[in-house]
Each structure stands twice: as C-alpha cells, then as structure tokens.
C-alpha positions as CSV (number, residue, x, y, z in Angstrom):
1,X,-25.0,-5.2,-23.2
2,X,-21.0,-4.1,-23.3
3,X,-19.1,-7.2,-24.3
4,X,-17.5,-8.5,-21.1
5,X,-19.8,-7.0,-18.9
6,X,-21.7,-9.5,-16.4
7,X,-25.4,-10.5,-16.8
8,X,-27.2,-8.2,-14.1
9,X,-28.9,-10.8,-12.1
10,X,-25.3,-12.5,-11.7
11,X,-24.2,-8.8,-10.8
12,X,-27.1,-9.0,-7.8
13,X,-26.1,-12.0,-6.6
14,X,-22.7,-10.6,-5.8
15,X,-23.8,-8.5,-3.8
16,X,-24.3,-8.9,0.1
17,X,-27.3,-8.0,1.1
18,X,-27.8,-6.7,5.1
19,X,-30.2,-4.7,7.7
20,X,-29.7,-1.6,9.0
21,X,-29.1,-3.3,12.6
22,X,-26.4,-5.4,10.7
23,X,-24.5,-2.3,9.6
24,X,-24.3,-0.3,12.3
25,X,-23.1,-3.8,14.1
26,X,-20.6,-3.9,11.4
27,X,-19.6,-0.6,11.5
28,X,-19.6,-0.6,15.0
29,X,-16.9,-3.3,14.5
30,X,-14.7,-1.8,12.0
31,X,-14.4,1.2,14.1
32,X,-13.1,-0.9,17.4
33,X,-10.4,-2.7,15.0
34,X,-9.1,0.4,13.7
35,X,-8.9,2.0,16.8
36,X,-7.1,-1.3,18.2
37,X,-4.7,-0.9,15.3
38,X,-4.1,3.0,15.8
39,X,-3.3,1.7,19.6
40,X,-0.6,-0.5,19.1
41,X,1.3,2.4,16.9
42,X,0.9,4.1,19.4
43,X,2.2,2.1,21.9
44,X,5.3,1.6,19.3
45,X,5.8,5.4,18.6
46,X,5.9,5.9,22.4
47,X,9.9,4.4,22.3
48,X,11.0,6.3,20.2
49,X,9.9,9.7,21.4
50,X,13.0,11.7,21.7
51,X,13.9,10.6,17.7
52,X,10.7,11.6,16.8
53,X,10.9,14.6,18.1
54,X,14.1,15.9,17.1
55,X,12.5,15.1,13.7
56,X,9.7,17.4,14.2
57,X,11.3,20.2,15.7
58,X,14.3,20.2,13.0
59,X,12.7,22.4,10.8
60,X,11.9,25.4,13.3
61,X,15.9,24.5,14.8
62,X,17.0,25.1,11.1
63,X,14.8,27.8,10.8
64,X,16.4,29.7,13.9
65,X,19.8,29.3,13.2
66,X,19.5,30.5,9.6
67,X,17.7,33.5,11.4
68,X,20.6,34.1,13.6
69,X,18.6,33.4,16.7
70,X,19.4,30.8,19.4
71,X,17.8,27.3,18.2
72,X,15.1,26.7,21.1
73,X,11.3,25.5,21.6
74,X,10.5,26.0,25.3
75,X,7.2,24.7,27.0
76,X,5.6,27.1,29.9
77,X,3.6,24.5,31.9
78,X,5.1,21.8,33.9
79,X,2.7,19.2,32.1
80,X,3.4,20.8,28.2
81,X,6.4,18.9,27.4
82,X,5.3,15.6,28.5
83,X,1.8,16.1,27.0
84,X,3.2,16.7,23.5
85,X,6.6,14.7,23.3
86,X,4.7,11.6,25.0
87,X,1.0,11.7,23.9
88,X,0.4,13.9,21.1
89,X,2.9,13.3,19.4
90,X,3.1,9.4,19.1
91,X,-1.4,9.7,18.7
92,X,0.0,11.6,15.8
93,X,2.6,9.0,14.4
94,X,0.1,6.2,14.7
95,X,-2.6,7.9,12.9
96,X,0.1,7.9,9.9
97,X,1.7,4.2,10.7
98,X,-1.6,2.9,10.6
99,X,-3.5,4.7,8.2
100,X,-3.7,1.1,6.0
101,X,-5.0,-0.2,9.0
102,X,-7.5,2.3,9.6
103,X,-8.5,2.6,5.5
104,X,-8.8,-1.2,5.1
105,X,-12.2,-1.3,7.4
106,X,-13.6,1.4,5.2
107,X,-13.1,-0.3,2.1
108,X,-14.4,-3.8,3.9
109,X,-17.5,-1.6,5.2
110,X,-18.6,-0.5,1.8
111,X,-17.3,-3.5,0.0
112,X,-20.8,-5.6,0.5
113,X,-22.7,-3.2,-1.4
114,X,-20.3,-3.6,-4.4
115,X,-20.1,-6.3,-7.2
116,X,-18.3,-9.3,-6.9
117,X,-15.3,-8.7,-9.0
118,X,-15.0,-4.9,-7.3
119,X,-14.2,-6.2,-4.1
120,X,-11.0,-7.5,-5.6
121,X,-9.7,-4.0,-5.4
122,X,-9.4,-4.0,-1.8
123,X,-5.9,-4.2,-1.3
124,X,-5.4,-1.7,-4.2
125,X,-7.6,0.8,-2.6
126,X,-6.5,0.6,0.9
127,X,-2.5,0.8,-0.7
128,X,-3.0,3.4,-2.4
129,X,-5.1,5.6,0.0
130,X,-2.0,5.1,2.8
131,X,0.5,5.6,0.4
132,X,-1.5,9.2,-0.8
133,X,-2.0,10.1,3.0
134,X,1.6,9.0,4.1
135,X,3.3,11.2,1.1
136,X,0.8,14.1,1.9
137,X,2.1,13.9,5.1
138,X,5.8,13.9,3.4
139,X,4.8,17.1,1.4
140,X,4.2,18.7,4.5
141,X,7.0,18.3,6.0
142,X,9.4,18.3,3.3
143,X,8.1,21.1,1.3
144,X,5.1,23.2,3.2
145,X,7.5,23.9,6.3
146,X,10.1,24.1,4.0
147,X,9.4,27.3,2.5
148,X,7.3,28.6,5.7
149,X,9.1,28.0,8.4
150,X,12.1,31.2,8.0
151,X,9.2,33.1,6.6
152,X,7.3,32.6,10.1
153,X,9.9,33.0,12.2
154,X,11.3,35.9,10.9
155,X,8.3,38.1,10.0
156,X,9.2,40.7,13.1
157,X,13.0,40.1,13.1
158,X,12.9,43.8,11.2
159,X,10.8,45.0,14.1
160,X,13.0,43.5,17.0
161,X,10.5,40.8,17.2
162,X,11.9,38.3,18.8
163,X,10.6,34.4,18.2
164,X,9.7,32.5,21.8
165,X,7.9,29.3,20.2
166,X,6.2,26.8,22.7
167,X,6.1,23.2,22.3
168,X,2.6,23.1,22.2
169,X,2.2,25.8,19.7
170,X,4.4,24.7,17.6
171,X,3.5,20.4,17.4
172,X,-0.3,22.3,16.9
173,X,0.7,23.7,13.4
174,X,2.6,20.8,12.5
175,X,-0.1,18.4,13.2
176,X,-2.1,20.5,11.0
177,X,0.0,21.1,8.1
178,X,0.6,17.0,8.5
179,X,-2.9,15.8,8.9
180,X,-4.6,18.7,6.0
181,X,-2.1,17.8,3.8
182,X,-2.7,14.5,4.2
183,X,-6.2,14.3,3.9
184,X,-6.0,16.6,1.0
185,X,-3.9,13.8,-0.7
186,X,-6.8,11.5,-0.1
187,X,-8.2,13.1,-2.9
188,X,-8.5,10.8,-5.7
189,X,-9.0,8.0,-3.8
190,X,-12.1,9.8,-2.2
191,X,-13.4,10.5,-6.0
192,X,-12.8,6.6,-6.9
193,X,-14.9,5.9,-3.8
194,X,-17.6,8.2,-4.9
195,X,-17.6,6.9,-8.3
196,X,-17.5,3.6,-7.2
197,X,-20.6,4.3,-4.9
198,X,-22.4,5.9,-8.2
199,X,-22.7,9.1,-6.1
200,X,-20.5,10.8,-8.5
201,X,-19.8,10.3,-12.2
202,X,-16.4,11.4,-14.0
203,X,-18.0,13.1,-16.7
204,X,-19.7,15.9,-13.8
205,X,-16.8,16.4,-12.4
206,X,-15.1,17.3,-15.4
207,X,-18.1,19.8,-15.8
208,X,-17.6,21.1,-12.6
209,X,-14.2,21.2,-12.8
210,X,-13.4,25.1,-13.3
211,X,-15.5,25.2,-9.4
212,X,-13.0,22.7,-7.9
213,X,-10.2,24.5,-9.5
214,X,-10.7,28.0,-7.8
215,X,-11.7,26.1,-4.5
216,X,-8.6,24.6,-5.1
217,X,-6.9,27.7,-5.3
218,X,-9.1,29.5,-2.7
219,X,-7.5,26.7,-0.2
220,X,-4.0,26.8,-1.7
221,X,-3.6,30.7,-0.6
222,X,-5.0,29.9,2.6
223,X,-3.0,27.4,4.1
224,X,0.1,29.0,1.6
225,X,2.5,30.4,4.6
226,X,4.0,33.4,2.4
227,X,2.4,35.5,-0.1
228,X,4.1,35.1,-3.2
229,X,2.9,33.7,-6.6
230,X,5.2,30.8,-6.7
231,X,4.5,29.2,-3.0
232,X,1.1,29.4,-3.9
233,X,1.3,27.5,-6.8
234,X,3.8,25.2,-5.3
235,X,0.2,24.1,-3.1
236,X,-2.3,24.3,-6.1
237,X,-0.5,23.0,-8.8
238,X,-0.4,19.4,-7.0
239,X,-4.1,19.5,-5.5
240,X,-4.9,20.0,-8.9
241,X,-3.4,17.6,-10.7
242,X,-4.5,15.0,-7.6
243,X,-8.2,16.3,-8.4
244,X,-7.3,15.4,-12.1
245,X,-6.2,12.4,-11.0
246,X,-9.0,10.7,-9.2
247,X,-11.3,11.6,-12.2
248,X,-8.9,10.0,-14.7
249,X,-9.2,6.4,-11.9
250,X,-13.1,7.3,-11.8
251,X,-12.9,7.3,-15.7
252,X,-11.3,4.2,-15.8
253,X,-13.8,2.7,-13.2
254,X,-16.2,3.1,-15.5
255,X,-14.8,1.9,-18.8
256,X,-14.2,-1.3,-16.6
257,X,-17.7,-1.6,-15.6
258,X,-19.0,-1.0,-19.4
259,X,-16.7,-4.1,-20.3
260,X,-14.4,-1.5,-22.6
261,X,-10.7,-1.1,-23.0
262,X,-9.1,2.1,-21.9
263,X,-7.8,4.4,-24.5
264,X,-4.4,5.3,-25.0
265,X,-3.6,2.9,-22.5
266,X,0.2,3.2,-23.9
267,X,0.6,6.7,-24.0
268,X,-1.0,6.4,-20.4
269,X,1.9,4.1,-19.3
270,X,4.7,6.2,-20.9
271,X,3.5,9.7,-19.1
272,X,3.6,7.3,-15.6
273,X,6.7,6.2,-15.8
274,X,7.7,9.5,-17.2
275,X,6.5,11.2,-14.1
276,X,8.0,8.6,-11.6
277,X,11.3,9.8,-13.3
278,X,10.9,13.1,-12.7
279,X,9.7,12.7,-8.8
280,X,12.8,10.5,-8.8
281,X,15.2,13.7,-10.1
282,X,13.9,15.4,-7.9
283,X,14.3,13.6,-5.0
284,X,17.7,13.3,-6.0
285,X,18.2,16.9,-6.8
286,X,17.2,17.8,-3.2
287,X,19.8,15.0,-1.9
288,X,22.4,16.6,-3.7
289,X,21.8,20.1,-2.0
290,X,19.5,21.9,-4.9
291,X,16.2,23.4,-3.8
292,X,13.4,24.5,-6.0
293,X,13.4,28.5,-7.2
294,X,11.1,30.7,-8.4
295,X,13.2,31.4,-11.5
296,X,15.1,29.5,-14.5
297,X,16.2,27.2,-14.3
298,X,14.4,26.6,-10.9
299,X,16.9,24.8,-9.5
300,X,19.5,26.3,-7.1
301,X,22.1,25.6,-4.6
C-alpha cells in the first residue's frame, strides 16, 4: 500500500451508499434547485435588458460601421424584439450568472459515490468549472466575434450584397458561439470528472491523444468564421492546451489517490504563474488598443 493512502475498508466506509429510487429522488432534487437558481438570474437579467443588449449587439454595430454601412439590427415580427431582448436573452445571461449554481448540484450528485477526503473538492470543482464556462463565454465574445464578425458582414459587400441582420438571427449565432465555447471550456473539468469517476484514466488519454487532437482541429475549422491558417489556430491552439490541461489535473488526481507527491511541482508553479502573466499582458495589450496579427511581432495597432 502507497504511504499515505487510506486503508480500503476506511475508504468504504466513506462512501454513501443509496438505492436507485434514492437517486433519481435526489437527482430529481438537484435538478429543481438548479433550475430555481437559473430563475432568479433570470428574473435579475430581466432589469437590465436594454444594457445587455447594447452589449450584445456592439460587435455587429462595430462591425457595420467599419464596413461603411448604416449600424442597424431590425426584427420583422411584431413579437421578435420582445422575444429576444426580454426572454432569450436574460434565459441566456442566467445560464452564465448561475452556472456555479447549476454545477454545484452536479458535483453534490456524484459526490456520495466518492471517498471521504474527495468530496472536499467541492467548492474547487464547482469554481473552477464556472470560472472555465464564464471565460469560454468571454472568448467568444471577445475573440471568436472579434475576428468574424467584419468577415460575415462583408462577405457580399464586393457583390453589392447588402447586410439586413434580424434580431433573432443574430442573438441565435451569439448564443451559440457563447454557449459552444463555453461548454468547450468545460473541458478539463469534464476529464477530472471522468477520472475521478474511474471511467477514464490519464495515461489513455494521453494514448489517444493524437485522435482528440484532429477532433480538435476537425471542430476548430468548423465553428472558425474565416478560412485562414491563423483564425483557425486561434480556436485549436486553446482547446488543445484545455484538453492537455484536464489530463495534467486527472494526472494529479491520481498521484493523490496513490499517496505520492507530484513531480516537478516547482517548475509546475513557475510555468502558472508565468502564464497568468502573459494572459495579464495581454489583456493589457488589448486595453491599450493592440490586437493580435497573423505576423511578427503579432501585435498591431
């Protein structure tokens, strides 16, 4: 036995033992409480509509004055508008203000078939599942429609094409760039779960690793709005390194569980902080007016 490691019948006894009547009844109760807390956010979002949407349609409004056209989204059924600035929209919001609230029932549902001491990873888990989901949702915004969104609207300005953009339409592809980046984001924490569940072990994903890579890739030029090289890594590139990512948590997962220390913990810590630096540049490289280019030095004005 792994020094560290618990005796197995101590293990057993940590865990909760239940029928299948008592977890659907569970489940069945998890599901009303994170619907409850995706209610009340929406209930919140609903005052501040008009902000919200000038958020969402500022990147087509850009988009159209950069093209030289007039900056409008029109709506062609009396009910459109109101549909999508009062209900879609803020069901939208509140699926992203409450994603903690919505994760933390999944962790508590399959917490009673873990150990004892791996249920202390709760708020971890749930933490750092919103915060992947919430900045998914912030690279879709700030860098999917970004580099699409003049791309889009000015495929047919050469063929006196002219851009008439419904409101419907238009909150459709955002929730979709939003909510599949999002979940896309949930990667790692999805291959913790897995890992944590035994359904999947570091080591075979590793193997399998050149697969996920073209899916990866496969996905990446799909939802990529232009065609070039660069966009297209600008999408893989990150899913990559988020696939990458949950293995390295899975790896450490199980190093825990064998009672073993994690190697080149250090060196681990130093390549962290020297990535939060670098997110932190380049936030304030954006601030400052520079945007990212496809040649050196890859920043431009």
């Amino acid at each position: 036995m792994a020094r560290g490691a618990n005796p197995p019948d101590d293990e057993e006894a940590g865990m909760l033992r239940m029928s299948l009547l008592e977890h659907l009844e569970e489940l069945r109760s998890r599901i009303l409480r994170a619907m409850a807390g995706v209610g009340v956010a929406f209930v919140l979002s609903m005052f501040f509509g008009d902000w919200l949407w000038r958020v969402v349609a500022r990147p087509a409004m850009e988009a159209l004055r950069t093209l030289g056209y007039r900056p409008q989204i029109v709506f062609t059924t009396p009910t459109e508008a109101f549909l999508t600035v009062w209900v879609k929209m803020p069901m939208l919001v509140s699926v992203f203000l409450a994603s903690p609230w919505v994760l933390y029932p999944v962790w508590a549902f399959v917490a009673p078939g873990m150990y004892r001491h791996e249920r202390r990873w709760g708020a971890t888990f749930v933490i750092v599942s919103a915060g992947l989901f919430l900045l998914g949702g912030g690279f879709g915004y700030f860098v999917a429609f970004h580099n699409g969104r003049t791309f889009l609207l000015g495929a047919g300005k050469d063929l006196d094409i002219v851009p008439l953009i419904s409101v419907s339409d238009y909150f459709d592809l955002f929730v979709e760039v939003m909510v599949g980046l999002g979940l896309v984001f949930e990667l790692p924490a999805l291959i913790f779960l897995l890992t944590l569940m035994g359904v999947a072990t570091p080591s075979f994903l590793l193997r399998q690793s050149r697969y996920a890579v073209l899916l990866i890739v496969v996905v990446a030029a799909v939802v990529t709005p232009t065609t070039d090289w660069f966009n297209l890594m600008l999408f893989a590139v990150p899913m990559i390194v988020l696939y990458y990512a949950g293995v390295g948590a899975g790896y450490v997962l199980v190093r825990r569980r064998e009672g073993r220390g994690l190697p080149g913990q250090r060196g681990i810590w130093w390549a962290t902080g020297a990535a939060v630096v670098a997110g932190a540049g380049y936030v304030a490289a954006r601030r400052r007016g520079f945007r990212v280019a496809s040649h050196w030095p890859f920043l431009a004005r």
